[in-house]
C-alpha positions in Angstrom: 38.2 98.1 53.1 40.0 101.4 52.8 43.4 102.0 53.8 43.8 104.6 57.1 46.6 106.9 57.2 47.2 108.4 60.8 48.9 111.4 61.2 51.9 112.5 63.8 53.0 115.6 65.1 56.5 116.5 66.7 55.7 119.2 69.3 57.4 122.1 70.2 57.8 121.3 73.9 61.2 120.3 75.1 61.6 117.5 77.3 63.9 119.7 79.6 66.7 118.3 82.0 66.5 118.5 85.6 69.4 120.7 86.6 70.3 122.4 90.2 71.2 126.0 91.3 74.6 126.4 92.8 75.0 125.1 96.3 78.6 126.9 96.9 77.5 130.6 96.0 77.2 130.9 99.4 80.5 129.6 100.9 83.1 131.1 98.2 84.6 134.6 97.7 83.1 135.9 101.5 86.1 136.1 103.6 88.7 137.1 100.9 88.9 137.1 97.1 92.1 136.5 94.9 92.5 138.9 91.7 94.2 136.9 89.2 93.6 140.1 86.3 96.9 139.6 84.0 98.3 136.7 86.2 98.3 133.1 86.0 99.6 133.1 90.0 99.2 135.1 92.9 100.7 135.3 96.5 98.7 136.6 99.0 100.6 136.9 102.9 100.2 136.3 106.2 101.4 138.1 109.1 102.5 136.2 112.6 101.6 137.0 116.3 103.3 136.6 119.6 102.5 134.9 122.5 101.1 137.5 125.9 103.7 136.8 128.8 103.3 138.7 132.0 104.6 142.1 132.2 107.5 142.7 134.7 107.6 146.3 136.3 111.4 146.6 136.4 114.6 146.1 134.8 114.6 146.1 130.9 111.9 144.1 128.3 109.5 145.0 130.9 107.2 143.7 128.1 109.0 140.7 127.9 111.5 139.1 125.3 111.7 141.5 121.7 110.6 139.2 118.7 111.0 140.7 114.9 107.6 139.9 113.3 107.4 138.1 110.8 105.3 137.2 107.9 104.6 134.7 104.9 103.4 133.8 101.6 100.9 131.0 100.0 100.9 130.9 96.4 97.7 129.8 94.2 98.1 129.0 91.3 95.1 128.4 88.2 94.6 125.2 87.5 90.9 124.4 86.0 90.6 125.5 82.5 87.3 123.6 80.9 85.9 123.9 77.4 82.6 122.7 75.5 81.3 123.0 72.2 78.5 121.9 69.7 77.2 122.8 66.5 73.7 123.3 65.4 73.1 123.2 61.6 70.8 125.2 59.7 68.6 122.6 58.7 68.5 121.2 61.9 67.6 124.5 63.6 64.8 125.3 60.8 63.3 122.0 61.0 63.2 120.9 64.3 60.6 123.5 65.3 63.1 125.8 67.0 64.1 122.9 69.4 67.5 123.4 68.6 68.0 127.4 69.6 71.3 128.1 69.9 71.4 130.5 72.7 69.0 128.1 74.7 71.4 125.5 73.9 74.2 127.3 75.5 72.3 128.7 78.6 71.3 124.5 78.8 75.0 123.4 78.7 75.7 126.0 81.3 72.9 124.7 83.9 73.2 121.4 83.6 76.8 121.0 83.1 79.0 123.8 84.4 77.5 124.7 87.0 77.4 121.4 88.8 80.9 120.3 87.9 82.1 123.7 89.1 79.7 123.1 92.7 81.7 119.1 92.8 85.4 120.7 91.9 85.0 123.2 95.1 83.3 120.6 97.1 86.2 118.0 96.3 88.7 120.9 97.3 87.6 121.5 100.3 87.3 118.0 101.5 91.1 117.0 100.2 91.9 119.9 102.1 90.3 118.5 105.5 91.5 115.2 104.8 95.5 116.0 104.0 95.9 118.2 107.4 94.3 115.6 109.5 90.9 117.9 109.9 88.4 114.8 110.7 85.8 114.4 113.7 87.0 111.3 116.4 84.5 109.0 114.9 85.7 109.6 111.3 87.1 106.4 109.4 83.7 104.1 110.8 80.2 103.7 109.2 77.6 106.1 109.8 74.3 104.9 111.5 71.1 105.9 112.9 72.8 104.9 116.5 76.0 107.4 116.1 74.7 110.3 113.2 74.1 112.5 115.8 77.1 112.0 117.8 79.2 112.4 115.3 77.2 115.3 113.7 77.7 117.0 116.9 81.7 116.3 116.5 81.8 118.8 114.0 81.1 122.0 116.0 83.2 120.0 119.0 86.3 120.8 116.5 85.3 124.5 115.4 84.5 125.3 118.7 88.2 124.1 119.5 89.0 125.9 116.8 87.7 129.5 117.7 84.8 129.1 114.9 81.5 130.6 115.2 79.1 128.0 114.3 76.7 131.1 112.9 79.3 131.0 110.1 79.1 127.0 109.4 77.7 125.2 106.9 77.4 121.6 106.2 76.7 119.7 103.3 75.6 116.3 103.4 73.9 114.0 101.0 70.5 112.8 101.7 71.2 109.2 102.8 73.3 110.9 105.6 70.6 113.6 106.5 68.3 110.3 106.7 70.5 108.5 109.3 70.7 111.9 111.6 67.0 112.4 111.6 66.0 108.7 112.5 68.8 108.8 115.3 67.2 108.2 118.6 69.0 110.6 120.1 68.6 113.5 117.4 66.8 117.1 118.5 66.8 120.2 116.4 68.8 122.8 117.5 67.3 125.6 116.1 65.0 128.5 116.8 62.7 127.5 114.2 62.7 125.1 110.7 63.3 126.3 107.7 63.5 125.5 104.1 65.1 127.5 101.2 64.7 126.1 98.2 67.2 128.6 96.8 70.4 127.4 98.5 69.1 124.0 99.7 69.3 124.6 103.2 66.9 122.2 105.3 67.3 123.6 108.3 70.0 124.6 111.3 71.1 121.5 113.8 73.2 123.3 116.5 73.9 126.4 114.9 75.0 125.2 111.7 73.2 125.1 108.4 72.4 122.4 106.3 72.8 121.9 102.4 71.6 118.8 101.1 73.1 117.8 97.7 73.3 114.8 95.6 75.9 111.7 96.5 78.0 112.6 93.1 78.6 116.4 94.9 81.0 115.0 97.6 84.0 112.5 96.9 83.1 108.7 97.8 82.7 107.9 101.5 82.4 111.4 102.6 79.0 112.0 105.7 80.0 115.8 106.6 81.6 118.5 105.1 81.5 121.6 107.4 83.2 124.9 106.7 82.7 128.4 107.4 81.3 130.5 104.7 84.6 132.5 105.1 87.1 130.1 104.0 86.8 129.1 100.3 88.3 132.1 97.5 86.9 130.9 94.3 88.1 133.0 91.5 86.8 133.0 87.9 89.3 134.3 85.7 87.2 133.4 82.4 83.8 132.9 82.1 82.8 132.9 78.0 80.3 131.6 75.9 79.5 132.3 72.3 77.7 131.7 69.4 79.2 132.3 65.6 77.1 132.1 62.6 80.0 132.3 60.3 82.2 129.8 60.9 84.1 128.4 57.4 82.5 125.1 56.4 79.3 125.0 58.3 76.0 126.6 57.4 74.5 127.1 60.8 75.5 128.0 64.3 78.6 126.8 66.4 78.8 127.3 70.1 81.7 127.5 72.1 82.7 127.7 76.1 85.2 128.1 78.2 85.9 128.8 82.1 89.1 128.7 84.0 88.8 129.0 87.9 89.9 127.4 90.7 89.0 127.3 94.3 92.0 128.3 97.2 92.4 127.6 100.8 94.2 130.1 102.6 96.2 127.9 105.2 94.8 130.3 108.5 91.4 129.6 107.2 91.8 126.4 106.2 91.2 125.4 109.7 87.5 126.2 109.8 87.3 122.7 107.6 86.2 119.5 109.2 85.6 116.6 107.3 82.9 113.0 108.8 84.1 110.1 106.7 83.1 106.3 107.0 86.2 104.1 106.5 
């Protein structure tokens, strides 16, 4: 009997990672912004108030005691500065049926990797931030169940109520084992005018004024059922943002790609307060 040779093919399709749009576009650079252009560190102030006392309608300080005011400065200072790179020879570019395109390559690393690592550096930020000033709900430090989700969901706008912060302005993110425990909580009702879904920002829906963005357990340091903040709270600056390709490097016959981005996210301490943080121990 004759021998039967079978032929293979290598297709062009790319088995493409899954990779997720930016879930903090929304929260960062809405209530201020820091220019760092030509500086490593900036300073930005703040100016103090004074207290209303009853006005007297004789003798002197009819207005009551004079205070100087007085103001203050928080310094931020740049501290993320990432770099990636790769190398695509010629051969392998030529031969792997344009699988290994350089400038899809790049816009790859950029989607899969720095965007996501930029989304958990902010979220992990904002939640050391809550956690070193004390920001927590009463029920923080015990697990989170189906029996107290809501209860302790609700804690959140208990404390930026207190706080003088319009819910409108809130968002929460929350993995989906957490999101899981609210919604089979006996006691849990929608507190919105009407579900939605956006697929852009992740938003499942308003509880209580509040938006919701779902994200993956590695987006939010370990232990962590609620983050809430107002959109207005989080300066996120990008001082560099570059990625390039170079055909004519010295030694290499083919295509090197290069990154780098340094940014940083910044709490501005009268701000900082709209930042509550649901933890189990």
């Amino acid at each position: 009997m004759g021998a039967v040779y079978y032929s293979s093919k290598t297709l062009s399709t790319i088995d493409e990672q899954y990779a997720l749009k930016s879930k903090t576009k929304g929260i960062i650079n809405n209530g201020f912004t820091l220019d760092f252009t030509g500086n490593g560190t900036v300073q930005i102030q703040n100016v103090e108030t004074v207290d209303e006392v009853d006005y007297v309608p004789t003798g002197f300080n009819r207005f009551g005691s004079l205070v100087e005011l007085g103001n203050g400065l928080q310094e931020f200072t740049m501290s993320q500065d990432k770099a990636w790179t790769f190398s695509i020879d010629r051969k392998s570019a030529d031969d792997t049926q344009n699988a290994l395109d350089a400038k899809k390559a790049v816009a790859r690393q950029v989607r899969v990797v720095s965007i996501p690592n930029t989304d958990k550096y902010i979220l992990a930020t904002v939640q050391a931030y809550a956690v070193t000033n004390s920001q927590e709900t009463t029920g923080s430090g015990t697990a989170l169940s189906t029996s107290n989700a809501y209860q302790r969901f609700l804690q959140l706008g208990e404390y930026l109520t207190d706080n003088e912060i319009e819910n409108e302005d809130v968002v929460v993110y929350m993995p989906r084992t957490k999101l899981n425990l609210l919604r089979r909580d006996s006691e849990f009702k929608f507190n919105s005018d009407k579900a939605y879904e956006d697929a852009k920002v992740g938003t499942v829906v308003p509880i209580d004024g509040m938006r919701i963005v779902v994200v993956p357990t590695s987006y939010l340091p370990a232990n962590t059922n609620f983050l809430a903040l107002s959109v207005n709270v989080v300066a996120a600056p990008m001082k560099t943002n570059m990625t390039r390709t170079l055909t004519d490097v010295q030694g290499i016959d083919g295509t090197v790609a290069e990154g780098r981005r340094r940014y940083d996210a910044f709490i501005a301490s009268n701000r900082g307060k709209a930042i509550v943080v649901d933890m189990n121990a």
